[in-house]
mmCIF file of the N, C-alpha and C atoms, coordinates in Angstrom:
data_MODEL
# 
_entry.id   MODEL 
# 
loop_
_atom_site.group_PDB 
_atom_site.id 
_atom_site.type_symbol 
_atom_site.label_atom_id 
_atom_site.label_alt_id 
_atom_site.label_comp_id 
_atom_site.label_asym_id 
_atom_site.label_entity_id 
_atom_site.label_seq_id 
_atom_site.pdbx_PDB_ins_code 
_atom_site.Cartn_x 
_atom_site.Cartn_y 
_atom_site.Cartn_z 
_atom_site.occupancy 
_atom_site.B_iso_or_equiv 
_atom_site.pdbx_formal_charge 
_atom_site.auth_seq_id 
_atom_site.auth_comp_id 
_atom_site.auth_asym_id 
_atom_site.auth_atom_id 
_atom_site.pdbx_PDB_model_num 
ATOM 1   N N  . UNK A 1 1  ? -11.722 -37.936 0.928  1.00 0.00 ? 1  UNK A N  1 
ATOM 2   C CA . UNK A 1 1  ? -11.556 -37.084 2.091  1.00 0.00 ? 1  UNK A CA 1 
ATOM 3   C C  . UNK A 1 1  ? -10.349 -36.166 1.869  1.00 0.00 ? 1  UNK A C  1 
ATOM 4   N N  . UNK A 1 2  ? -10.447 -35.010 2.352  1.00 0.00 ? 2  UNK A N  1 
ATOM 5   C CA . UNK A 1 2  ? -9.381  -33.720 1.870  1.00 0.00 ? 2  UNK A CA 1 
ATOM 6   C C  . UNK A 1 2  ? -7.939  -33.678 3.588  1.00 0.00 ? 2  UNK A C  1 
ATOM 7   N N  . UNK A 1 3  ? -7.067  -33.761 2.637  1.00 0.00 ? 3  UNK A N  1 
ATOM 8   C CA . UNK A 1 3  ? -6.179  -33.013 3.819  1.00 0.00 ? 3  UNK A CA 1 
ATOM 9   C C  . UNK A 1 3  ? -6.608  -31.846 4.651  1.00 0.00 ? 3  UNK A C  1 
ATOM 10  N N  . UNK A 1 4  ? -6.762  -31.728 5.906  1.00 0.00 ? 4  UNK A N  1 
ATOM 11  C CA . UNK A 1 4  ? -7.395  -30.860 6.247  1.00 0.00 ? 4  UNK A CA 1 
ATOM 12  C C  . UNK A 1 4  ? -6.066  -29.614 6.479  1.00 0.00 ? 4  UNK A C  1 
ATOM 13  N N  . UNK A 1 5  ? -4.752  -30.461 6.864  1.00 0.00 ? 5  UNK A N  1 
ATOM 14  C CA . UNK A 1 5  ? -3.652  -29.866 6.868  1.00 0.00 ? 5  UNK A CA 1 
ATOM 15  C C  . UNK A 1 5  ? -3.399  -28.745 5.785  1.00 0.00 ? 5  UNK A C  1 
ATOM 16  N N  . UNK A 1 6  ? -3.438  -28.856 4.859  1.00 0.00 ? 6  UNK A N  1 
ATOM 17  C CA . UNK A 1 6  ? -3.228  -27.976 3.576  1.00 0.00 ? 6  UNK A CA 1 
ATOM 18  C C  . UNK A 1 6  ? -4.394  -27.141 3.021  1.00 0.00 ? 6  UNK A C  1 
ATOM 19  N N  . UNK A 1 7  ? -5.773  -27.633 4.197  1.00 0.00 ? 7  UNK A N  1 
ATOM 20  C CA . UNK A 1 7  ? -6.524  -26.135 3.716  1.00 0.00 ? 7  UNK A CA 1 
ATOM 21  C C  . UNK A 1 7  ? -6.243  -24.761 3.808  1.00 0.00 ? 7  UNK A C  1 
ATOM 22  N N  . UNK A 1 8  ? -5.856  -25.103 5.363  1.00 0.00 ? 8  UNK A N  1 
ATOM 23  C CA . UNK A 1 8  ? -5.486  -23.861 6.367  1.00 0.00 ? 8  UNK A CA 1 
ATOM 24  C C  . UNK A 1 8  ? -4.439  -22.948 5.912  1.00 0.00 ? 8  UNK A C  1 
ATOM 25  N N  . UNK A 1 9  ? -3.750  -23.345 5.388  1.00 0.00 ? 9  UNK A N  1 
ATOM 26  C CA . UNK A 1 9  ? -2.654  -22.512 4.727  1.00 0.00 ? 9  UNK A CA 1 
ATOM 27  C C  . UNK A 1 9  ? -2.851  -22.025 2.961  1.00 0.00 ? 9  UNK A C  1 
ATOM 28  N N  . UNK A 1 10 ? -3.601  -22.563 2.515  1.00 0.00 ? 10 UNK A N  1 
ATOM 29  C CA . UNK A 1 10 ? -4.452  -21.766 1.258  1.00 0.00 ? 10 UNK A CA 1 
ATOM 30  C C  . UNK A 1 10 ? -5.356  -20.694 1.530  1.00 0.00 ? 10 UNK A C  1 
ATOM 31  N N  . UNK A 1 11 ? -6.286  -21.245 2.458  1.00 0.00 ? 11 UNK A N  1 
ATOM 32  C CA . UNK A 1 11 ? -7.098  -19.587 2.875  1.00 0.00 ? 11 UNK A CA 1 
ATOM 33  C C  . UNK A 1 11 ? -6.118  -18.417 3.885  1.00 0.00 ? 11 UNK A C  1 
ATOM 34  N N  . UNK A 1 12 ? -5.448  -19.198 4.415  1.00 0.00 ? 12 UNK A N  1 
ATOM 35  C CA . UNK A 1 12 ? -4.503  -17.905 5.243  1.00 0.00 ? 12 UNK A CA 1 
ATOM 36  C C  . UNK A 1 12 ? -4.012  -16.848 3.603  1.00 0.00 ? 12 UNK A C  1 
ATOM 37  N N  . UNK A 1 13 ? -3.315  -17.662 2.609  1.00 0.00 ? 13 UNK A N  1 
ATOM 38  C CA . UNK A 1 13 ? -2.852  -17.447 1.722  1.00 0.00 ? 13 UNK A CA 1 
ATOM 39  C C  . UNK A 1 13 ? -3.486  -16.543 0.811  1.00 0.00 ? 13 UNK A C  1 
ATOM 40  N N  . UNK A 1 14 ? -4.560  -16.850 0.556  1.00 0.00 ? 14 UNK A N  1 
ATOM 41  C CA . UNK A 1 14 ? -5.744  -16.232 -0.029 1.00 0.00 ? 14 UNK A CA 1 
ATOM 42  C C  . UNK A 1 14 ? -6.204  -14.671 0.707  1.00 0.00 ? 14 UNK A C  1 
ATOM 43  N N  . UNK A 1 15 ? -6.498  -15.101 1.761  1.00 0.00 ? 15 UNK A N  1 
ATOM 44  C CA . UNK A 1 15 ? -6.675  -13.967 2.985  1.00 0.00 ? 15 UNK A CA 1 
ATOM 45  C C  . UNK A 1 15 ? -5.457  -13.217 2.832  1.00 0.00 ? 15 UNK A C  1 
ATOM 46  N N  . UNK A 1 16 ? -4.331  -13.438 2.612  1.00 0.00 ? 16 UNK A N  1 
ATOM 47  C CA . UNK A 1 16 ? -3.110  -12.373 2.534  1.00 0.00 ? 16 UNK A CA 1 
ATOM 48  C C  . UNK A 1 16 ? -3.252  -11.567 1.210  1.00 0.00 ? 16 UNK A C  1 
ATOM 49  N N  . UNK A 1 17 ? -3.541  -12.861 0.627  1.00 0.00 ? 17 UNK A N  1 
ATOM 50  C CA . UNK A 1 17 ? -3.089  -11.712 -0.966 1.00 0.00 ? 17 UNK A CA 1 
ATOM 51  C C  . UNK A 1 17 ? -4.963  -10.854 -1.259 1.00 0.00 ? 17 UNK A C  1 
ATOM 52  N N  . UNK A 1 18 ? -5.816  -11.364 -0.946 1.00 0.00 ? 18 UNK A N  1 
ATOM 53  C CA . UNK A 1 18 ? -6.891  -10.099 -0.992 1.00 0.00 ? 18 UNK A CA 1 
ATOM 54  C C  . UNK A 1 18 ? -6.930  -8.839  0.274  1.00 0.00 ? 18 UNK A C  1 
ATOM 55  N N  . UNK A 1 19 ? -6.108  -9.408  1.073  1.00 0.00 ? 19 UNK A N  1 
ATOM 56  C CA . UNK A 1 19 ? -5.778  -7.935  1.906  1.00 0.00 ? 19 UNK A CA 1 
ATOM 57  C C  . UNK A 1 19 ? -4.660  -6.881  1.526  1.00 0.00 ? 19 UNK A C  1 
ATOM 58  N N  . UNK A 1 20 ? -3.751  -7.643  0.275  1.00 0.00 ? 20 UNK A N  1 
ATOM 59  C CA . UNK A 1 20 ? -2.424  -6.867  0.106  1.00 0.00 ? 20 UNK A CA 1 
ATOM 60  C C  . UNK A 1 20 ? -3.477  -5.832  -1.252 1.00 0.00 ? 20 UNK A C  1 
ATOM 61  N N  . UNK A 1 21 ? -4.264  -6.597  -2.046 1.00 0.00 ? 21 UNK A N  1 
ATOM 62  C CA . UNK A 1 21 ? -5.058  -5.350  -3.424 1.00 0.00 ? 21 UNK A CA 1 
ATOM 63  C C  . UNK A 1 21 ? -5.752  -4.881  -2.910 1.00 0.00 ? 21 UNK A C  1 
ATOM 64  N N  . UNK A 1 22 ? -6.681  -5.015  -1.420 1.00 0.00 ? 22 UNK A N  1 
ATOM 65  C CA . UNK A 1 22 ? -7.396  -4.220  -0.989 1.00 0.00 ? 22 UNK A CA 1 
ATOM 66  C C  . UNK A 1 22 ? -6.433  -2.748  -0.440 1.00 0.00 ? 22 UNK A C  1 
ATOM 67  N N  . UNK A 1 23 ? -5.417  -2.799  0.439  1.00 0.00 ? 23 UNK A N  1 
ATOM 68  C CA . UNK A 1 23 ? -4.445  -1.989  0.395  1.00 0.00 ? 23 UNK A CA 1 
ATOM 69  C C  . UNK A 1 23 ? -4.120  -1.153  -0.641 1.00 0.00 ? 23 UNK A C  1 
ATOM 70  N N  . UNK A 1 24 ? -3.761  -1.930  -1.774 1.00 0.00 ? 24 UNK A N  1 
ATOM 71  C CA . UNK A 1 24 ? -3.001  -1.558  -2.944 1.00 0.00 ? 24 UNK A CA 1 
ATOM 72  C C  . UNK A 1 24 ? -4.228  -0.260  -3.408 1.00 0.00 ? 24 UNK A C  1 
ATOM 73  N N  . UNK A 1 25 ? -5.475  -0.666  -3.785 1.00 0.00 ? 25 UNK A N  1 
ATOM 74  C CA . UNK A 1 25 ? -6.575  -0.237  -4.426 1.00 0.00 ? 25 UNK A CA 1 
ATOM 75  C C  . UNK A 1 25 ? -6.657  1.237   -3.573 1.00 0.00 ? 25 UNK A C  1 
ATOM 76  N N  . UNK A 1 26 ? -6.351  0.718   -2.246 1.00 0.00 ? 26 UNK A N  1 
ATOM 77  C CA . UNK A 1 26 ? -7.123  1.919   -0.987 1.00 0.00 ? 26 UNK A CA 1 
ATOM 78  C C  . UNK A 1 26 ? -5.796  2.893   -1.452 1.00 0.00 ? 26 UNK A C  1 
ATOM 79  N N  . UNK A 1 27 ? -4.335  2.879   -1.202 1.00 0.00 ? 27 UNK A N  1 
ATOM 80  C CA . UNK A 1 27 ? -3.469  3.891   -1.566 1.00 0.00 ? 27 UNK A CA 1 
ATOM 81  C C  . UNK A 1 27 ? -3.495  4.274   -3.032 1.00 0.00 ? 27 UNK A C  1 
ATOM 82  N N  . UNK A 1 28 ? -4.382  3.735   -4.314 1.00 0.00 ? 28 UNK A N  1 
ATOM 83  C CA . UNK A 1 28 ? -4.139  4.004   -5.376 1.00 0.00 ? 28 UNK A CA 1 
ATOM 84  C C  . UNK A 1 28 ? -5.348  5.125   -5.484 1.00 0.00 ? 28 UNK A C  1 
ATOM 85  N N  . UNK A 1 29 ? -6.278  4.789   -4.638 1.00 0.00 ? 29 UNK A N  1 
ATOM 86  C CA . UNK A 1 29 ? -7.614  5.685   -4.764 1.00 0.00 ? 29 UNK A CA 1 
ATOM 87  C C  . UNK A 1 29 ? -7.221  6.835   -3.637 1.00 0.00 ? 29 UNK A C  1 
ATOM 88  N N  . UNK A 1 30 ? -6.191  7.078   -3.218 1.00 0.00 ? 30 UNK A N  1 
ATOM 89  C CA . UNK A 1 30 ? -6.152  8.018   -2.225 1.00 0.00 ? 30 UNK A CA 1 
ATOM 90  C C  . UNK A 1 30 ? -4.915  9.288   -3.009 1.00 0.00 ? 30 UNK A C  1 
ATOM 91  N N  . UNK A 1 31 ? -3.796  8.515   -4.114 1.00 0.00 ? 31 UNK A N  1 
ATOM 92  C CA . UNK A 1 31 ? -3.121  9.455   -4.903 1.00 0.00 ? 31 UNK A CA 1 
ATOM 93  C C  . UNK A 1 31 ? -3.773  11.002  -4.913 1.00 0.00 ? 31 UNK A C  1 
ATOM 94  N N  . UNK A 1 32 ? -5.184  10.964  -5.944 1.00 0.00 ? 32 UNK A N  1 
ATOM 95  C CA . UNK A 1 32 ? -5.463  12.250  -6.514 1.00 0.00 ? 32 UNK A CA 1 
ATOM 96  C C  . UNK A 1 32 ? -5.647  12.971  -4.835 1.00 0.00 ? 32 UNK A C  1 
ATOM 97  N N  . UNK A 1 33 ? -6.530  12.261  -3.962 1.00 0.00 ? 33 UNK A N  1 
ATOM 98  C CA . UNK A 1 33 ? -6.196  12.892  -2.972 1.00 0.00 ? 33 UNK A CA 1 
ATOM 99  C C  . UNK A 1 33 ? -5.382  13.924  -2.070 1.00 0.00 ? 33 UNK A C  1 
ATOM 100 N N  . UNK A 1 34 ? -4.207  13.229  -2.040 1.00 0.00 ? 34 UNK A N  1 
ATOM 101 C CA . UNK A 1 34 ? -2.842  13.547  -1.173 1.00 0.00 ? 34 UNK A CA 1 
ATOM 102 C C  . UNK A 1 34 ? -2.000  14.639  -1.730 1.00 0.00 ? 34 UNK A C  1 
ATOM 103 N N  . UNK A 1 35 ? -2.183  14.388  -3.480 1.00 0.00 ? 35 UNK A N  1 
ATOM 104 C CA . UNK A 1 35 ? -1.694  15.110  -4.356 1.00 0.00 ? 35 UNK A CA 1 
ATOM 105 C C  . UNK A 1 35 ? -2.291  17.123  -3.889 1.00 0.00 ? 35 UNK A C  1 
ATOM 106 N N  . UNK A 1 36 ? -3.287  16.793  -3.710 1.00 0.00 ? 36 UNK A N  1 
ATOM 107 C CA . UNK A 1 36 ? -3.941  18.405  -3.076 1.00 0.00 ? 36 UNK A CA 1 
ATOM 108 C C  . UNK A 1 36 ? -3.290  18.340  -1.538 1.00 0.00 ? 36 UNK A C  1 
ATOM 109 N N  . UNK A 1 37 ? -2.771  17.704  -1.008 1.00 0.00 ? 37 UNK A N  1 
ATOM 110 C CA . UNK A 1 37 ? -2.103  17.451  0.338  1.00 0.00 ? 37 UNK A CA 1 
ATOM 111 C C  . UNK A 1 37 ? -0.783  17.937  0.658  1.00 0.00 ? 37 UNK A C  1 
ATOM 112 N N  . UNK A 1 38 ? -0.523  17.702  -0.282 1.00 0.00 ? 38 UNK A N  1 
ATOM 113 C CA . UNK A 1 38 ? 1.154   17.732  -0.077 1.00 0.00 ? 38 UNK A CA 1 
ATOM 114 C C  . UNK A 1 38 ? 1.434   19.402  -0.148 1.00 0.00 ? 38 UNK A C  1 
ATOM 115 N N  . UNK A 1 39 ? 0.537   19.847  -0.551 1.00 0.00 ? 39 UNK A N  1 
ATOM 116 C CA . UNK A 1 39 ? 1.239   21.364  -0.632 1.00 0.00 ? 39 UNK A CA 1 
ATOM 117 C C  . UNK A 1 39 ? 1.184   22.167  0.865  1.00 0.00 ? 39 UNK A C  1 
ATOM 118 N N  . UNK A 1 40 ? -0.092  21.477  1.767  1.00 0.00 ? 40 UNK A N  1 
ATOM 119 C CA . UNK A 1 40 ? 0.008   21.861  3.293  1.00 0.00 ? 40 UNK A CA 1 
ATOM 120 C C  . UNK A 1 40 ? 0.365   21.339  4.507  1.00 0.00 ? 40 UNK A C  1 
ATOM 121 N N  . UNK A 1 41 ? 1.131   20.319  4.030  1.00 0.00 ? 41 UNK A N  1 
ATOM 122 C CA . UNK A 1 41 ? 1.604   18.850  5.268  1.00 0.00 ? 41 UNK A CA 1 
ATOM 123 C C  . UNK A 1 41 ? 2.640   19.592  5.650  1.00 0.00 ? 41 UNK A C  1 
ATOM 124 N N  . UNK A 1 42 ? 2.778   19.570  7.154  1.00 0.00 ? 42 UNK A N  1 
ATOM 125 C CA . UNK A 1 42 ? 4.016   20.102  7.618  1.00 0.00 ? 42 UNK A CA 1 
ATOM 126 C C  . UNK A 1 42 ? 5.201   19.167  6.745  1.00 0.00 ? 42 UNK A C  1 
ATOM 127 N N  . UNK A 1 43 ? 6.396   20.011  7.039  1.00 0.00 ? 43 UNK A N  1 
ATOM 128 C CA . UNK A 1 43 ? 7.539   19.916  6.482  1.00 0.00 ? 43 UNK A CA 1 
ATOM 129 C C  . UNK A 1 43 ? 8.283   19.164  7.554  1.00 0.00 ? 43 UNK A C  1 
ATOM 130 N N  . UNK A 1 44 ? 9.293   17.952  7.294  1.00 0.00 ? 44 UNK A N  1 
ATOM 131 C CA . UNK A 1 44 ? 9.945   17.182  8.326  1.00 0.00 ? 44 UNK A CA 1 
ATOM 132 C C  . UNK A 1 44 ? 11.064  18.057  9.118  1.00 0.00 ? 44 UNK A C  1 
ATOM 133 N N  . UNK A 1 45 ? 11.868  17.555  9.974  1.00 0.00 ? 45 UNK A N  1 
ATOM 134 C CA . UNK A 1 45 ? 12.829  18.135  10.786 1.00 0.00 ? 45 UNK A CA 1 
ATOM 135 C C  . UNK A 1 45 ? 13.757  18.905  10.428 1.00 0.00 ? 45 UNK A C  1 
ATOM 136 N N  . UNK A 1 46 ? 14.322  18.492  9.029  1.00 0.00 ? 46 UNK A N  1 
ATOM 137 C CA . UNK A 1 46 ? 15.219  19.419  8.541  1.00 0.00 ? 46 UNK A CA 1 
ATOM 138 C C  . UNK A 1 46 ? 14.755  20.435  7.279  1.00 0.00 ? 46 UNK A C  1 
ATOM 139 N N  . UNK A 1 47 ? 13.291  21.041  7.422  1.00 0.00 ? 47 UNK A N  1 
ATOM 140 C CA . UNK A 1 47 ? 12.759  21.977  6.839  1.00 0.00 ? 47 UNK A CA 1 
ATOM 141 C C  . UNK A 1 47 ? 12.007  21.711  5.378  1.00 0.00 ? 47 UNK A C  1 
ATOM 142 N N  . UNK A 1 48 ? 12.384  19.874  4.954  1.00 0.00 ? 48 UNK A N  1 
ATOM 143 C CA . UNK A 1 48 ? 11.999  19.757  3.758  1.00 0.00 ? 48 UNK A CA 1 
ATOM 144 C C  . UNK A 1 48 ? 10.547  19.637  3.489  1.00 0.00 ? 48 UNK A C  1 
ATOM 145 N N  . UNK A 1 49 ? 9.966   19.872  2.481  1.00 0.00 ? 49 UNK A N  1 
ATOM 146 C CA . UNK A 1 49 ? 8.335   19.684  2.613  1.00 0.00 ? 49 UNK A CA 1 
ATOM 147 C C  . UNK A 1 49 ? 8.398   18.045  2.632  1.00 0.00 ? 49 UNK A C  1 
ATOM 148 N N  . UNK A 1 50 ? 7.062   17.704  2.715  1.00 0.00 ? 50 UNK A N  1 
ATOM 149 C CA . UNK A 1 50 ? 6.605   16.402  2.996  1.00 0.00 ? 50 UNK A CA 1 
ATOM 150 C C  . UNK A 1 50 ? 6.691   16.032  1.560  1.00 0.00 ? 50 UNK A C  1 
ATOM 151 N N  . UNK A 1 51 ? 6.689   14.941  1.635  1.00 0.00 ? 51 UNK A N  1 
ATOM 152 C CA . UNK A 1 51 ? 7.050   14.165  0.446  1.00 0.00 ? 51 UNK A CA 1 
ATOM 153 C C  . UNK A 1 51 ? 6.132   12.911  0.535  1.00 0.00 ? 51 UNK A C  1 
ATOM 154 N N  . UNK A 1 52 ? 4.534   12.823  1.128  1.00 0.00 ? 52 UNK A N  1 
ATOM 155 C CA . UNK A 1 52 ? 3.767   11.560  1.886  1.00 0.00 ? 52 UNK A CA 1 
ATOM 156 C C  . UNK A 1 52 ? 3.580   10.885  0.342  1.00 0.00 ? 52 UNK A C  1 
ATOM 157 N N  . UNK A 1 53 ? 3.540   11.901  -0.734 1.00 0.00 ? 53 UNK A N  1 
ATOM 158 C CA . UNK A 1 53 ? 2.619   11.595  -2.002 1.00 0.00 ? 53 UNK A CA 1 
ATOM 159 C C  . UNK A 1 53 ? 3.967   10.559  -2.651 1.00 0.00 ? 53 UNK A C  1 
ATOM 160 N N  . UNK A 1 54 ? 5.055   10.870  -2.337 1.00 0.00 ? 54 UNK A N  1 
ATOM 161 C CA . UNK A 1 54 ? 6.125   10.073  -3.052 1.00 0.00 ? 54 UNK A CA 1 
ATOM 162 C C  . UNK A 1 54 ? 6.868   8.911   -2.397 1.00 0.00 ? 54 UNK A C  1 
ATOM 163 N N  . UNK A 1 55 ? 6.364   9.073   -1.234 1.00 0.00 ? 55 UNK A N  1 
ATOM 164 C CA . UNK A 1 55 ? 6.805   7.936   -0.489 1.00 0.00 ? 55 UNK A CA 1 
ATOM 165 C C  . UNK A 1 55 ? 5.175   6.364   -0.716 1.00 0.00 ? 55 UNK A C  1 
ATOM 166 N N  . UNK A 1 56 ? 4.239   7.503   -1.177 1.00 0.00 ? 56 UNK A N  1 
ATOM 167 C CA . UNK A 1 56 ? 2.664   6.315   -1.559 1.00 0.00 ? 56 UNK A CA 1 
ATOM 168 C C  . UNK A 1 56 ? 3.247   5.817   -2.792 1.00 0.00 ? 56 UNK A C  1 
ATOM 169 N N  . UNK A 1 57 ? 3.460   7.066   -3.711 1.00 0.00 ? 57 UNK A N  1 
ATOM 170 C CA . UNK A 1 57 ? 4.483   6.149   -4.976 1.00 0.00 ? 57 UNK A CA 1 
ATOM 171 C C  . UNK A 1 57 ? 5.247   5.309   -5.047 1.00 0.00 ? 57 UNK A C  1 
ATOM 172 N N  . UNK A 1 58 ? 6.093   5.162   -3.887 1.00 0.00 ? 58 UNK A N  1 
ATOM 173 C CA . UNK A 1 58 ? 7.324   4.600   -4.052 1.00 0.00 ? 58 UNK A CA 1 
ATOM 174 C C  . UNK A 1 58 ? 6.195   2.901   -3.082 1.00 0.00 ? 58 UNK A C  1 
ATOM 175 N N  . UNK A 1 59 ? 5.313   2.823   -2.737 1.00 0.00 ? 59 UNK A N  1 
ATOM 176 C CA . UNK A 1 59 ? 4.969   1.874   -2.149 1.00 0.00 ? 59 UNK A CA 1 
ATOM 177 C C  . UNK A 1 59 ? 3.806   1.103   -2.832 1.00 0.00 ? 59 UNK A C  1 
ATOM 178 N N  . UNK A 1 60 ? 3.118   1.969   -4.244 1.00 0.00 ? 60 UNK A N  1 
ATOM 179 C CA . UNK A 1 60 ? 2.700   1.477   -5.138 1.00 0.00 ? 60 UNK A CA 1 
ATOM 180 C C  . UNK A 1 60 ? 3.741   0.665   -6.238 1.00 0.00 ? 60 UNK A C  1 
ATOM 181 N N  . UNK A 1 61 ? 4.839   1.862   -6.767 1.00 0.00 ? 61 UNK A N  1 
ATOM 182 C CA . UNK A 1 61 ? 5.406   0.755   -7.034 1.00 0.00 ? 61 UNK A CA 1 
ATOM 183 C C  . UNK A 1 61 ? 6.082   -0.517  -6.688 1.00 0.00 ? 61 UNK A C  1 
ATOM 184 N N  . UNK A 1 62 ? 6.321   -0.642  -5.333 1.00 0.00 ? 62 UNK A N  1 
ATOM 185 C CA . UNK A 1 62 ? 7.181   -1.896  -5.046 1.00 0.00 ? 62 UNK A CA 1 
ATOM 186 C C  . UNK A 1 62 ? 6.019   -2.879  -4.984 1.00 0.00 ? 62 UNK A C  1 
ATOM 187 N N  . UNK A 1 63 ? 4.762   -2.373  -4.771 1.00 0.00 ? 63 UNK A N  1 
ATOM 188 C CA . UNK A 1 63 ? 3.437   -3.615  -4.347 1.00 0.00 ? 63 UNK A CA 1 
ATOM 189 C C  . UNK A 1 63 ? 3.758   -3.696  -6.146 1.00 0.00 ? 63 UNK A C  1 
ATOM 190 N N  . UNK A 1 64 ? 3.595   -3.428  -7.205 1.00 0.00 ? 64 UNK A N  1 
ATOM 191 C CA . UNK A 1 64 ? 3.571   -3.759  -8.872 1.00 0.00 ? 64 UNK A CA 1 
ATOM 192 C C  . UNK A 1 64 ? 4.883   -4.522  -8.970 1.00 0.00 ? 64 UNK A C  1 
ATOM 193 N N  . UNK A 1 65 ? 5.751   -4.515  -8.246 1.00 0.00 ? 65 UNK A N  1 
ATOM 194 C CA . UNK A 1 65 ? 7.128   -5.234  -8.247 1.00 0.00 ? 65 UNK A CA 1 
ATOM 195 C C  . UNK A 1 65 ? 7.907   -4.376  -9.777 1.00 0.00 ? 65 UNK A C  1 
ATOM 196 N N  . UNK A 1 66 ? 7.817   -2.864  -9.385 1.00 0.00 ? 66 UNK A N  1 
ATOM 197 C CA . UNK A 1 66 ? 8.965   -2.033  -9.837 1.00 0.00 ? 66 UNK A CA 1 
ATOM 198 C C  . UNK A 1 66 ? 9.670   -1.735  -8.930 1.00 0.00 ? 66 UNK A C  1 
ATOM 199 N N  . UNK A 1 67 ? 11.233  -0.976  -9.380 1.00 0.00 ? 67 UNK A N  1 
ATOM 200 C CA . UNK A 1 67 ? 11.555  -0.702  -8.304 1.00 0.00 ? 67 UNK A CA 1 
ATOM 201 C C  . UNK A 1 67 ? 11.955  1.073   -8.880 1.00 0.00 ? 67 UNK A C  1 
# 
């Protein structure tokens, strides 16, 4: 007979980490995208252009555990 205690927290577990590459996959397939984006995204408060494509970079790499 199985601990039933210690299932529940393997599939939560499981369930986290296939929702974090489904993420990962969805912003990696959206790059070439955004990349044609960035040249018409409004510009933030203090006049700079948008930067959405480098801030997806900067959140691909920390999901690869670069920094």
């Amino acid at each position: 007979m199985t601990d039933e205690g210690n299932i529940a927290p393997t599939i939560l577990e499981q369930s986290y980490k296939t929702a974090q590459l489904r993420a990962y996959a969805a912003l990696k397939n959206a790059v070439p995208y955004l990349e044609h984006l960035s040249d018409v995204l409004p510009a933030d408060d203090k006049g700079n252009p948008s930067d959405l494509l480098g801030e997806i970079q900067a959140l691909l790499n920390l999901q690869r555990g670069e920094s």
